[in-house]
Backbone as a ProteinNet text record, in pm:
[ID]
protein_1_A
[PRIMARY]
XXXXXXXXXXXXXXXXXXXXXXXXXXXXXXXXXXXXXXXXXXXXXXXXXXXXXXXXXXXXXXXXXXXXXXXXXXXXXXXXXXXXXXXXXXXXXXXXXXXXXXXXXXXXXXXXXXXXXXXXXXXXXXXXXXXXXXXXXXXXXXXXXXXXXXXXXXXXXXXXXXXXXXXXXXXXXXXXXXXXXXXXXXXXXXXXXXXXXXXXXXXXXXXXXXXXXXXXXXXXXXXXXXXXXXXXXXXXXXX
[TERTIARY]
6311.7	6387.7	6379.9	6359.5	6395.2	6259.9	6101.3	5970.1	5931.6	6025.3	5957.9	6075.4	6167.2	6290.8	6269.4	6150.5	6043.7	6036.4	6030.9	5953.9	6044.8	6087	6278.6	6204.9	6095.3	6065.4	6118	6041.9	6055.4	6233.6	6291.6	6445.3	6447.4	6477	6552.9	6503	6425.7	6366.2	6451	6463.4	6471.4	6626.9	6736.1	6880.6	6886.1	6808.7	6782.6	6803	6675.3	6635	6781.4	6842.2	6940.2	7062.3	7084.5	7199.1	7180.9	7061	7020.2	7070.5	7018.6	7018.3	7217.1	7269.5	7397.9	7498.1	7416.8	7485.1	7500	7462.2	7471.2	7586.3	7624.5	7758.3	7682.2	7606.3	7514.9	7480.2	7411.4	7301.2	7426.6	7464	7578.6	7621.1	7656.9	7696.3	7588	7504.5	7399.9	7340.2	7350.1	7337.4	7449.2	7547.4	7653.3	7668.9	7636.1	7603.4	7482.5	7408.8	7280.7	7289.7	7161.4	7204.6	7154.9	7184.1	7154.5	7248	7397.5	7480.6	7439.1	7452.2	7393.4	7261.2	7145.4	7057.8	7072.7	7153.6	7178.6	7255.1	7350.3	7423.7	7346.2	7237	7152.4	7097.8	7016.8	6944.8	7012.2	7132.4	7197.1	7226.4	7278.6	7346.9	7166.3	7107.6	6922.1	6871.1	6888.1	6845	6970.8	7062.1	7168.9	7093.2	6964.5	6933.1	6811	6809.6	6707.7	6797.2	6818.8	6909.9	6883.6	6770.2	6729.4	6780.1	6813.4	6840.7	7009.3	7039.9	7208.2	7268.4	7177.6	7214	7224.1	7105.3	7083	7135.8	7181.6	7262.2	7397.2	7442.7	7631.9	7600.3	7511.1	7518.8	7509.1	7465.1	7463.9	7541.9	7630.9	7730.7	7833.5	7852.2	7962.8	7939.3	7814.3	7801.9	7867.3	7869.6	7904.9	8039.7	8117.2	8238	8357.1	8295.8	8368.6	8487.4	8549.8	8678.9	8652.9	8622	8576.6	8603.2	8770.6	8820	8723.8	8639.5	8527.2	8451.5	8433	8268.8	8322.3	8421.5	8476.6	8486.4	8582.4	8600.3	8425.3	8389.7	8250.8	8172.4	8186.2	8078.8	8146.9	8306.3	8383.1	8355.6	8335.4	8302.8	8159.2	8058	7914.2	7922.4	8020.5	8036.1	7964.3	8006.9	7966.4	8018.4	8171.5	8235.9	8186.5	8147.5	8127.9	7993	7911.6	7785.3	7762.8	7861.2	7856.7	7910.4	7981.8	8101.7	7983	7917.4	7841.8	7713	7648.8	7535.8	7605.6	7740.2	7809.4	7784.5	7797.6	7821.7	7724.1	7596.1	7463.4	7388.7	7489	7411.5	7507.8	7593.3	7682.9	7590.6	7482.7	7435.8	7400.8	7383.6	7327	7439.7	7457	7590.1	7549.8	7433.2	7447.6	7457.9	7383.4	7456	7580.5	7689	7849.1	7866.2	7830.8	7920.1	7885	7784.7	7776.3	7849	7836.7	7970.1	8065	8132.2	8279.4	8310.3	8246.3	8292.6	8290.5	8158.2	8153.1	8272.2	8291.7	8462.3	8547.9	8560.2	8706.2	8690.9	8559.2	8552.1	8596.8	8595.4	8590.4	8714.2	8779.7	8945.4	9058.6	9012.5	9031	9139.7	9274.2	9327	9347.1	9265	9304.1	9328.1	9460.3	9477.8	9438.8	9389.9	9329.5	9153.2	9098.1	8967.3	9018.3	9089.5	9177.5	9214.7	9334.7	9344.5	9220.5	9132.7	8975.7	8924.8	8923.9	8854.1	8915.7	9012.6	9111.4	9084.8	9138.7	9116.3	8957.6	8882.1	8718.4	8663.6	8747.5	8749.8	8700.5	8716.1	8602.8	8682.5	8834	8875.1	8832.1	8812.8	8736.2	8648.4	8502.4	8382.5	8456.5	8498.1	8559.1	8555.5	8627.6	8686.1	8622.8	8471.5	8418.7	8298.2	8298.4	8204.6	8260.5	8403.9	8418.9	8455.7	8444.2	8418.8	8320.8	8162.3	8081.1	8027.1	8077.1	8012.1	8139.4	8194.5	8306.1	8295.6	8177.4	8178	8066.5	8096.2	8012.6	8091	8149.5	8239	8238.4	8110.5	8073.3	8137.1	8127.8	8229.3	8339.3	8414.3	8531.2	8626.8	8659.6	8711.3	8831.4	8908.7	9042	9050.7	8940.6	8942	8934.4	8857.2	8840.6	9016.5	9018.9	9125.7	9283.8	9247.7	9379.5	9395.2	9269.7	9234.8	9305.1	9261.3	9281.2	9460	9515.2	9651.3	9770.5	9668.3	9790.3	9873.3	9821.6	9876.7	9914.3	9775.1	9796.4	9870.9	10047.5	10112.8	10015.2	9997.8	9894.1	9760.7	9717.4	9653.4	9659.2	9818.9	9860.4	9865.3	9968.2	9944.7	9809.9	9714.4	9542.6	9508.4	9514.4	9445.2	9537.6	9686.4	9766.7	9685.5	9637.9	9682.3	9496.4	9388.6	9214.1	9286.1	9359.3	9349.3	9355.3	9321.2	9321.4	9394	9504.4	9597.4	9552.8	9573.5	9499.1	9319	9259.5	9155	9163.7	9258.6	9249.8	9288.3	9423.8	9394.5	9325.8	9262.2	9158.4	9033.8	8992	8932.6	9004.5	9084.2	9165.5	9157.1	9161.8	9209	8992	8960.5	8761.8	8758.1	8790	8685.1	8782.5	8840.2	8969.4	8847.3	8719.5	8666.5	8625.8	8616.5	8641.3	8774.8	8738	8890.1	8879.3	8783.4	8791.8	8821.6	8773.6	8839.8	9026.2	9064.5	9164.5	9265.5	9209.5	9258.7	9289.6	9144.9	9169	9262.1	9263.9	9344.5	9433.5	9512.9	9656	9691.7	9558	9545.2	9625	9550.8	9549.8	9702.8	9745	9870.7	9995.3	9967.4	10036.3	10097.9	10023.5	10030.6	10090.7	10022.5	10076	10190	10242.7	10358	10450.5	10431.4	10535.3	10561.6	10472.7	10553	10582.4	10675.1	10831.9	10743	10645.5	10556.7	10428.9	10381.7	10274.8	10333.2	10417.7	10510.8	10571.2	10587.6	10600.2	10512.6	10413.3	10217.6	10204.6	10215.3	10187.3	10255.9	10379.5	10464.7	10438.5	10389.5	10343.5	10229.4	10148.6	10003.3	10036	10126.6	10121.1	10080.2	10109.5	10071	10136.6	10251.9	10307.9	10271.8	10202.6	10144	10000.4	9934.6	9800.7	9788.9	9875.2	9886.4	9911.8	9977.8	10061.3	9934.6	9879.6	9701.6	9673.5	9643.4	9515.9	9541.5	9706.4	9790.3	9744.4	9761.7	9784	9621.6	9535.7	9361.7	9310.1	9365.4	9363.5	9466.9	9560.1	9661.9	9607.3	9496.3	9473.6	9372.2	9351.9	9329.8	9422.3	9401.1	9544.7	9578.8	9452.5	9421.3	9506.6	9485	9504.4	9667.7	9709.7	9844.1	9916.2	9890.4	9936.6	9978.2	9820.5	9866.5	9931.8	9921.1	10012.9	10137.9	10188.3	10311.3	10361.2	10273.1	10334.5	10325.6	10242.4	10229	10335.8	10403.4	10491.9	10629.7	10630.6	10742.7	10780.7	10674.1	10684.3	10720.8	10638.5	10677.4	10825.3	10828.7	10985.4	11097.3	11089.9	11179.8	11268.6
9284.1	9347.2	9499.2	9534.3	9689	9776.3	9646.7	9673.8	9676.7	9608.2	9581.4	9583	9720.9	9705.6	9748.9	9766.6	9790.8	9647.5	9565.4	9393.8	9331.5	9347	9247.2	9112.2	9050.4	8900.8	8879.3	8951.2	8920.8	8959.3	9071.5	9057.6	8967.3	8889.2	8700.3	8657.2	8628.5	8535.2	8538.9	8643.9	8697.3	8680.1	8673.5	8622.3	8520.5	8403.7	8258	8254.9	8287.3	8244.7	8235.9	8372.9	8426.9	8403	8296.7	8202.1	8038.1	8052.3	7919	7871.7	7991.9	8032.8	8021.1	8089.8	8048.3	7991.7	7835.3	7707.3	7715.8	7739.5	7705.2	7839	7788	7922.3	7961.1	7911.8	8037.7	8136.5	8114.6	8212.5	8282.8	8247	8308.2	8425.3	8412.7	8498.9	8619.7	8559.5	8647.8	8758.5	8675.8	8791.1	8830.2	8815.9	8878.9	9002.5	9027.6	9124.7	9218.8	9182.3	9249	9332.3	9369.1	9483.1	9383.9	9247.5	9187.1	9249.3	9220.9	9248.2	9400.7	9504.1	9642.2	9601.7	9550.4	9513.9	9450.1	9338.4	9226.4	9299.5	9375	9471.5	9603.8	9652.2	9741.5	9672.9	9582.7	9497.5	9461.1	9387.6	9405.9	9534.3	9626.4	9764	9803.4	9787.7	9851.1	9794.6	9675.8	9587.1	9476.9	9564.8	9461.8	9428.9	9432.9	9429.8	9276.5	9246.8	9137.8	9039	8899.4	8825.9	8728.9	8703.9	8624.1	8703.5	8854.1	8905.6	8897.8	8881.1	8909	8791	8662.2	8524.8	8504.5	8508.8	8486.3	8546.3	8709.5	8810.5	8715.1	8737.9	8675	8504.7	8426.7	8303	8317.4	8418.5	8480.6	8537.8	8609.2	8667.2	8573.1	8488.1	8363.8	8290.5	8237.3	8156.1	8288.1	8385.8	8465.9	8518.8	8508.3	8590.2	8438.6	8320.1	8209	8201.8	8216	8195.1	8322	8368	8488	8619.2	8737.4	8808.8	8893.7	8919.1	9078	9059.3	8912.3	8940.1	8995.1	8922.3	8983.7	9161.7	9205.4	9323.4	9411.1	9330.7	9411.7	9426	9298.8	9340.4	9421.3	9437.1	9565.5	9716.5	9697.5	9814.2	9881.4	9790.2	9796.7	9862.6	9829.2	9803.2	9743	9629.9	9474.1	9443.8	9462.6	9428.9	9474.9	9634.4	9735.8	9675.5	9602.2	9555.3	9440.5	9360.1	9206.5	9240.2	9302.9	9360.9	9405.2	9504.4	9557.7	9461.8	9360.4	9257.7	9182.1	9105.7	9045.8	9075.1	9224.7	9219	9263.6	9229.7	9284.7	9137.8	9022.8	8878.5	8793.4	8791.2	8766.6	8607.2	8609.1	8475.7	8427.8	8399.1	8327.4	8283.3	8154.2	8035.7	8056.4	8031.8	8058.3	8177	8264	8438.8	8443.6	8418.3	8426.8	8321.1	8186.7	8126.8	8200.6	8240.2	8258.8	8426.9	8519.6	8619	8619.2	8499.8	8435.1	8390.4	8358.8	8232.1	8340.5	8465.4	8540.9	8615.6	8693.6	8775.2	8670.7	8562.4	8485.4	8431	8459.5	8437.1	8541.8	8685.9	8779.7	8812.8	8767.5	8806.9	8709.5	8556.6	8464	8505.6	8530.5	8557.6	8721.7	8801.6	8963.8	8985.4	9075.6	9154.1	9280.9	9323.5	9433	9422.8	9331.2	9321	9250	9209.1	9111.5	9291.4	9360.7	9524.7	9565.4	9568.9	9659.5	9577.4	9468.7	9350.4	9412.2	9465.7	9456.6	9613.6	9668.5	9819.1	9855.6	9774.7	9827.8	9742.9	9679.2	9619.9	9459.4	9420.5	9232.5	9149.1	9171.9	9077	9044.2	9140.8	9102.7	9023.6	9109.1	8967.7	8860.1	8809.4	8679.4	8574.1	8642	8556.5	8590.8	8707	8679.2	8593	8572.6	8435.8	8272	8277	8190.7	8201.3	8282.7	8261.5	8233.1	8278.7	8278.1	8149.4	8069	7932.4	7848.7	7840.7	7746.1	7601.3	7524.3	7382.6	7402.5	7485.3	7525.7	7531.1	7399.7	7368	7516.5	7536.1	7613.3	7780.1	7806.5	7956.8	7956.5	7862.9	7852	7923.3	8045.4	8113.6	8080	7930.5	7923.8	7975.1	7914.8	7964.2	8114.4	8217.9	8329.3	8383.8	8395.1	8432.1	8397.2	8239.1	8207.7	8309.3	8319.5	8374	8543.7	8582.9	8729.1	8735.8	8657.3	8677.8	8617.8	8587.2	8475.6	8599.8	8687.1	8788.9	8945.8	8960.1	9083.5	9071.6	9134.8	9131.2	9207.1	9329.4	9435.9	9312.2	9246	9161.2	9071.5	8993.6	8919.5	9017.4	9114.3	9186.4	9238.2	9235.1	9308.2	9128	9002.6	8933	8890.5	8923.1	8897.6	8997.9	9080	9194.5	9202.8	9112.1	9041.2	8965.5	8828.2	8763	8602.2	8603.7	8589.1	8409	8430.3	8276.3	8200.4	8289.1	8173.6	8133.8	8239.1	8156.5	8055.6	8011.2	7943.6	7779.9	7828.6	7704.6	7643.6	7730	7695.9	7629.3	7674.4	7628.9	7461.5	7437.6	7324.9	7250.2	7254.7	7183.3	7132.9	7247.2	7200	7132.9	7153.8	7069.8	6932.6	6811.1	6786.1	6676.3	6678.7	6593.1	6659	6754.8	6834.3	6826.3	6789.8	6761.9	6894.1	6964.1	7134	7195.4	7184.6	7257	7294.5	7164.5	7106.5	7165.6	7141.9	7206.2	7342.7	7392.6	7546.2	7623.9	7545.1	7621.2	7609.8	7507.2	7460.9	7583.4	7621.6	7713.3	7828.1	7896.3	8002.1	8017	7887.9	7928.3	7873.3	7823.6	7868.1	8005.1	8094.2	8191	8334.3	8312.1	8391.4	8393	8222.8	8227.8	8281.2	8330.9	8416.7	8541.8	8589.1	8716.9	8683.5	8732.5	8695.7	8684.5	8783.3	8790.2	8695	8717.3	8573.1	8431.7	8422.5	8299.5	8285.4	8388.1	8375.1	8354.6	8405.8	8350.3	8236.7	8157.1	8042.6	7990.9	7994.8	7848.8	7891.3	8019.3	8003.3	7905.2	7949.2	7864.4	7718.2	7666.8	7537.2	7500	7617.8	7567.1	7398.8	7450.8	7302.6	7149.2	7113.1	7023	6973.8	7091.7	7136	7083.1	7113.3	7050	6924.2	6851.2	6730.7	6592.3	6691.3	6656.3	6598.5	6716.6	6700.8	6614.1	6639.8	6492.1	6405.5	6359.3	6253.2	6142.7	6249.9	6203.2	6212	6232.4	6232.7	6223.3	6094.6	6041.6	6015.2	6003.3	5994.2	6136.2	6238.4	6352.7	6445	6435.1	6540.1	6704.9	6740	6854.8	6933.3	6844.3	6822.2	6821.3	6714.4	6691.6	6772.2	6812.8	6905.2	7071.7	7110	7212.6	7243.5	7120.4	7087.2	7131.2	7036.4	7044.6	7175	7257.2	7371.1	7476.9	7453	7534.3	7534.8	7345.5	7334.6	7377.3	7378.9	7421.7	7563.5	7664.5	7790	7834.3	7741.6	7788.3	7716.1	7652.2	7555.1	7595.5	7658.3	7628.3	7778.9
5239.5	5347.4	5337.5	5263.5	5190.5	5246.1	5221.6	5239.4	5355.7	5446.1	5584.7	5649.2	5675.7	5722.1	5901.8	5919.9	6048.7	6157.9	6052.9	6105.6	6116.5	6222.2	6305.5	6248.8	6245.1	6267.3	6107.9	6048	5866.5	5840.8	5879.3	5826.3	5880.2	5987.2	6051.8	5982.4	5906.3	5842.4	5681.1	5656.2	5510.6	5513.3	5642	5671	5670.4	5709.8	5737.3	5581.3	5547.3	5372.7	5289	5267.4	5221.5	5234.9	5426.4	5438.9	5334.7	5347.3	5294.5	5170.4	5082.3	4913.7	4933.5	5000.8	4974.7	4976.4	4999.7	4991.1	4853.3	4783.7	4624.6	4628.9	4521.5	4471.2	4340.4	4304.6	4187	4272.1	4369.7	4451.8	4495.1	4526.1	4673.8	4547.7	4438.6	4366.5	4334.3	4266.1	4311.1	4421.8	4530.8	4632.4	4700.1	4633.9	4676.3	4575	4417.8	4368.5	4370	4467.9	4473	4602	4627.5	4750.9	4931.9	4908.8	5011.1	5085.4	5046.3	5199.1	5207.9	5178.5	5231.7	5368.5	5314.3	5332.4	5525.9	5470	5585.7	5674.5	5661.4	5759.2	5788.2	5734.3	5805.6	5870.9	5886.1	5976.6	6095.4	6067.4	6201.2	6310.2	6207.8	6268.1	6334.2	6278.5	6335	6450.6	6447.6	6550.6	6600.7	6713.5	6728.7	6892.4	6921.2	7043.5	7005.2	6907.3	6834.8	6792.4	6923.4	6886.7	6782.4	6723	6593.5	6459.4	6487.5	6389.8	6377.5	6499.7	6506.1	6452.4	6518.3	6499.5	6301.3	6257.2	6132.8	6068.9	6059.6	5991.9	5966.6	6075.9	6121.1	6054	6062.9	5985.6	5819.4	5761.1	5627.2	5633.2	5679.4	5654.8	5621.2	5668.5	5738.5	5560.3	5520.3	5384	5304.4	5312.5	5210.6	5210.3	5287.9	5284.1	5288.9	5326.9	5320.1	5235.6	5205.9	5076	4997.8	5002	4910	4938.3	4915.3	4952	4909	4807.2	4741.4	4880.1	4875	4964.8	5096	5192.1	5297.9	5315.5	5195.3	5155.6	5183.5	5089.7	5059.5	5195.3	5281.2	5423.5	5497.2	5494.1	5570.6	5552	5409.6	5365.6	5403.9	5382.8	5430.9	5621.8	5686.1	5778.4	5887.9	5834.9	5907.2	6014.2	5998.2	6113.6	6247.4	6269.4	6409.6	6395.4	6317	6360.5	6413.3	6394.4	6434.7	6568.8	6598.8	6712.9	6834.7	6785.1	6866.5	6867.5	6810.5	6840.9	6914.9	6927.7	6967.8	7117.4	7194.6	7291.8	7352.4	7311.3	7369	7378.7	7346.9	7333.8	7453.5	7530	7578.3	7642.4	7704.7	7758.8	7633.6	7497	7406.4	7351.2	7404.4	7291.2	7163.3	7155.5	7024.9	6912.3	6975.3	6893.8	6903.8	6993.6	7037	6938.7	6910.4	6848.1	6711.4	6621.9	6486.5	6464.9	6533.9	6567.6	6555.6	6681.8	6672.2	6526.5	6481	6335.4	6211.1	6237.9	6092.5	6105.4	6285	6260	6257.7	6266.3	6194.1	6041.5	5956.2	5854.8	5793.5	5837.4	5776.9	5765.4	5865.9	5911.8	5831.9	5776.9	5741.1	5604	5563.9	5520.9	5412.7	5551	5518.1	5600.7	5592.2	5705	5718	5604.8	5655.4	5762	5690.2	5845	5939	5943.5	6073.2	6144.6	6077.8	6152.2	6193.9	6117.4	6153.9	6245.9	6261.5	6400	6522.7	6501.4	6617.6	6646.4	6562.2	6576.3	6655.6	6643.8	6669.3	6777.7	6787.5	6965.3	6951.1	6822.2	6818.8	6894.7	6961	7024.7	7177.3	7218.8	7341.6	7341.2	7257.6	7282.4	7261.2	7142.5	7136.8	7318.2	7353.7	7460.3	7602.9	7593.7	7663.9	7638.9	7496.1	7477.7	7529.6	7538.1	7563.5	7722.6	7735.2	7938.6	7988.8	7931.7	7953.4	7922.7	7816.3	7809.4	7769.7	7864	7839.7	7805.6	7795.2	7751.7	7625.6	7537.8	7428.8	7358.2	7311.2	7193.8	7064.9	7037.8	6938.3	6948.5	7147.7	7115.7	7149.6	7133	7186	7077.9	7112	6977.1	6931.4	6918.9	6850.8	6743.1	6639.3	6524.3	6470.6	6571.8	6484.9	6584.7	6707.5	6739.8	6652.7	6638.3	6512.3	6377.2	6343.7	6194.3	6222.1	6349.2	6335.7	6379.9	6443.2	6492.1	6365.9	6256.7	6170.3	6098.8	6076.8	5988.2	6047.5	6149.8	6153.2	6313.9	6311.5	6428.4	6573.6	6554.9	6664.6	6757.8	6642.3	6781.7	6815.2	6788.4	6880.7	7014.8	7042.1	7151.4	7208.8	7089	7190.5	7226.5	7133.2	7198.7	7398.1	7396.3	7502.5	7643.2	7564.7	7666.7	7717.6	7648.1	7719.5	7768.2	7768.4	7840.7	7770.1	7621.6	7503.6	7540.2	7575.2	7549.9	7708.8	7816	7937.1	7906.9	7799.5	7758.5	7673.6	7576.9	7490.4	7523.6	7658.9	7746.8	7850.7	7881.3	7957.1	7866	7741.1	7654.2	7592.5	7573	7505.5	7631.4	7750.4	7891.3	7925.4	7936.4	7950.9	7860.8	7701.4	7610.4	7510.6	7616.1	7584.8	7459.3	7502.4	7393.5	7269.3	7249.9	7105.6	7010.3	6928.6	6837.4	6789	6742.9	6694.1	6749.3	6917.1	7001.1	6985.9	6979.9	7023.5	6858.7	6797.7	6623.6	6626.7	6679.2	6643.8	6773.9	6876.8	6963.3	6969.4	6879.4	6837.2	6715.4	6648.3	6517.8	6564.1	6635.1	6769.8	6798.6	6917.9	6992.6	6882.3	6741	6646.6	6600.4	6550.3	6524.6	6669.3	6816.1	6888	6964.8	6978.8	6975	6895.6	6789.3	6698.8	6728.4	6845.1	6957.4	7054.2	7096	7216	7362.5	7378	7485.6	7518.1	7351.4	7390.2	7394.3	7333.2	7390	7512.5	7589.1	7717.3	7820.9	7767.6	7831	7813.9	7694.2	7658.6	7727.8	7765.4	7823.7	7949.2	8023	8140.9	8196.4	8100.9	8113.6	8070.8	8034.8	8029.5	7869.3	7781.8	7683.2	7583.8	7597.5	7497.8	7583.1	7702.3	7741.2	7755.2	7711.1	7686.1	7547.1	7464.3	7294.9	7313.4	7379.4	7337.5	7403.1	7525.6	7537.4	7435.3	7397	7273.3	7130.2	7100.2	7001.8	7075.8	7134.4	7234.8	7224.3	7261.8	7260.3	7101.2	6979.4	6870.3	6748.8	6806.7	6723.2	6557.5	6515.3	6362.2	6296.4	6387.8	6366.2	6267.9	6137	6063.9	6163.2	6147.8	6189.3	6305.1	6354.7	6550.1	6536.2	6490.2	6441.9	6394.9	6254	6209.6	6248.4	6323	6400	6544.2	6611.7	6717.4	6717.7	6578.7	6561.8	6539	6455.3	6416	6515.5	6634.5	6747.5	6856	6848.3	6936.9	6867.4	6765.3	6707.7	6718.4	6717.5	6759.7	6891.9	6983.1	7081.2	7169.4	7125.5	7157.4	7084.1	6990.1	6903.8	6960.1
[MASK]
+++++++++++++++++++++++++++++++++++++++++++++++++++++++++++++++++++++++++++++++++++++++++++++++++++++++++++++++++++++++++++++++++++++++++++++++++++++++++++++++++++++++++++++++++++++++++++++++++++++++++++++++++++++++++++++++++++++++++++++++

């Protein structure tokens, strides 16, 4: 990558490779101490107009920051985030660049609040949810999950995701894709967490949220998932 940081074809390739290698948690350690992530986030930030590069970057990013607060930390620092952010919104027709985007900023956001603040602060909530306008029966960008991830902690974007548009997408997403149980999980994930402001709870029960959930219980009675976050979504917002 370092040799041929010229040849968009060879970095995608060399992100592919490098997502690959970090199924294993030896490797993953490994190139998580080496100068891949530097590497993998110049490539993106260089070529956020080369969607094989954006795609494969953000899917290596995603094996690497998974559970892992250094590695998260470490691609913030690299600054990963304003690169995924900005490939993000130069790919808007490709389901599939939007979904591996969507998933690396809710991996990244995934119990910090400080890149959950920096997601928000640097604008990643928007794309989010114009990926999911743009392909609304694309189970894959349906952003419950990264939108849940970024609103669980950090209060500021519950109000930025309210104030895109954020919760009438999420039911509109849960209501199109009533045959997705992930769908249906993560957007229970989602209107968990934003019901815990007075305002997005007032969106939500506009839009019909607590019947939109009881949906999706309803079409997946042995689903934990589904269940579990239902409940804790309807409890927020009912209670």
């Amino acid at each position: 990558m370092e040799k041929h940081s010229n040849h968009q074809l060879c970095l995608q390739y060399c992100c592919w490779a490098l997502k690959n290698l970090s199924l294993n948690e030896a490797n993953k350690k490994k190139i998580a101490a080496s100068r891949a992530p530097r590497l993998i986030v110049d490539a993106l930030r260089n070529y956020p107009g080369h969607a094989g590069i954006v795609e494969e970057a953000c899917g290596c990013i995603r094996k690497l920051v998974w559970g892992n607060a250094d590695n998260q930390n470490r691609i913030a620092q690299e600054g990963g985030i304003e690169a995924i952010i900005n490939g993000m919104t130069m790919h808007v027709s490709k389901a599939s660049v939007q979904q591996q985007c969507g998933l690396a900023l809710g991996d990244l956001a995934w119990s910090n609040e400080s890149n959950q603040a920096r997601i928000g602060r640097s604008g990643g909530i928007p794309p989010i949810i114009a990926g999911m306008h743009a392909h609304p029966t694309h189970s894959g960008t349906q952003g419950g999950l990264a939108l849940g991830n970024l609103a669980s902690l950090c209060v500021a974007n519950r109000k930025i995701i309210a104030h895109a548009g954020g919760i009438p997408a999420i039911c509109k997403s849960m209501k199109t894709n009533l045959q997705y149980p992930g769908v249906q999980e993560y957007g229970c994930w989602a209107l968990r967490h934003l019901a815990l402001d007075p305002d997005c709870k007032a969106i939500a029960i506009r839009e019909g949220a607590p019947q939109i959930i009881r949906q999706g219980m309803q079409e997946y009675p042995n689903r934990a998932g589904v269940q579990e976050q239902g409940n804790c979504a309807l409890k927020n917002l009912l209670g």
